[in-house]
N, C-alpha and C positions, 0 to 999 in steps of 0.2 A: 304413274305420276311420282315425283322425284319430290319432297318436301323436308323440312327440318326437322326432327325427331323432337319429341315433348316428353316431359315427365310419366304421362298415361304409357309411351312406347317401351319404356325399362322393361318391363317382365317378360314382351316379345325378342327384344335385343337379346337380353340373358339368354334367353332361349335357344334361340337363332346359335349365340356364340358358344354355348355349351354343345349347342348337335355338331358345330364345324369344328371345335379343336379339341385334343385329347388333354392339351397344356397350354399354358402361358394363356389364360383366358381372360377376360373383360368381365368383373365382376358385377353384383346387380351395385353393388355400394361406389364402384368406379364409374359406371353408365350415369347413375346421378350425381356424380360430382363432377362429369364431364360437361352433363346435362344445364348444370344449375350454376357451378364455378368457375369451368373450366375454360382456360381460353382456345375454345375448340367449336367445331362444328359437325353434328351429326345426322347425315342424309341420309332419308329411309327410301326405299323404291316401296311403293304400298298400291294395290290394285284391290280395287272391294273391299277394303278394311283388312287386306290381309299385309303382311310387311313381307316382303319377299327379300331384301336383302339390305345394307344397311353398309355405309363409308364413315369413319370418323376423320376427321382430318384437326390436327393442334396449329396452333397459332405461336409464336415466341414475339416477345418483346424485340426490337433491335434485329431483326431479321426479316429480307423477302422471302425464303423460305418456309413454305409448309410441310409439315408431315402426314402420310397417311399411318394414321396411327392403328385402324384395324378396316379390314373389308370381310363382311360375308355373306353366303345367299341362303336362304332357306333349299333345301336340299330337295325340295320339288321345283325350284328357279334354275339347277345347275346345267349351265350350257343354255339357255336360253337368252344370252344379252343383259341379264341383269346387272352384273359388277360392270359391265362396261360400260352402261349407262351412268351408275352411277362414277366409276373412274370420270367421267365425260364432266359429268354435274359437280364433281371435286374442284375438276380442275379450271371452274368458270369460278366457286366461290373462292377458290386461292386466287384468279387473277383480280376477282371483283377488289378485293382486301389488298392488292398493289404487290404481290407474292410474283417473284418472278422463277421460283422453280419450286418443283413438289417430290419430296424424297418417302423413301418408304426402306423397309426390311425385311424380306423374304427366303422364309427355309429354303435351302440350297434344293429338301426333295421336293417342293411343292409345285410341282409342272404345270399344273393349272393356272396358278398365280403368276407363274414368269414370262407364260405366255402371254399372259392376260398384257402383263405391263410393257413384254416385248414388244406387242401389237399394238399398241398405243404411244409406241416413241422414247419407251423408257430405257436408259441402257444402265449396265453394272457402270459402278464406281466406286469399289471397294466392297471388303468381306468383313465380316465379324464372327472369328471362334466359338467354338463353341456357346452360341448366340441362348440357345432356347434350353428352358428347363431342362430335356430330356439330352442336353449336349449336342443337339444339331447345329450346322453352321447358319450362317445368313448371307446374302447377297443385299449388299446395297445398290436401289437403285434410284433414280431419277430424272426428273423432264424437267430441262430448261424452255422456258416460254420463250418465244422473240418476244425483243424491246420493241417496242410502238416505233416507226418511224414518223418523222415529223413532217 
């Protein structure tokens, strides 16, 4: 089940994104001002009370434009469809919100991610230098939605 993330989810989320990155992490102090502030959206995948992986997605003024701003699965969900569900569930509340395309940034080594996005329609469109704390690069990527025809 795919639902909004709530203030009670922060200590799971931290957790979640402390097991999956070594750098550049989602703090417990940024998850609640995402949470409570932020003009963002955060999808948990949750089965039995357990959170198995978890999308944020930001919102900007003056933009159809969304960003994926982090994706990660609890490390007993890997390879099982979880991110891709939620990519899926992303990309329904970016069009719900009138978002006609959803961009994200991904370490040049993280294959798993690229895949993820490649197989879902995402393509590069540009890089960013030395992007991450530890001086890795980034691959920009994103999915334009078709316009509704009339």
């Amino acid at each position: 089940m795919i639902r909004n993330a709530s203030m009670e989810d922060v200590a799971m989320l931290a957790a979640i994104e402390e097991a999956s990155f070594s750098g550049d992490r989602v703090s417990r102090r940024s998850f609640r001002h995402l949470l409570s502030q932020g003009n963002s959206v955060t999808l948990i995948d949750a089965a039995a009370g357990e959170i198995r992986g978890y999308l944020t997605l930001l919102f900007r003024a003056n933009t159809t434009r969304a960003r994926v701003y982090t994706i990660a699965t609890a490390a007993a969900w890997k390879g099982r469809g979880v991110a891709a569900g939620l990519v899926r569930a992303a990309e329904q509340a970016a069009l719900a919100r009138g978002c006609t395309a959803l961009y994200l940034e991904i370490r040049k080594d993280n294959v798993a991610s690229i895949g993820l996005f490649t197989n879902n329609s995402y393509r590069v469109f540009g890089e960013y230098e030395e992007y991450y704390e530890d001086g890795m690069d980034a691959w920009r990527m994103e999915k334009l939605f078709p316009r509704p025809t009339a």
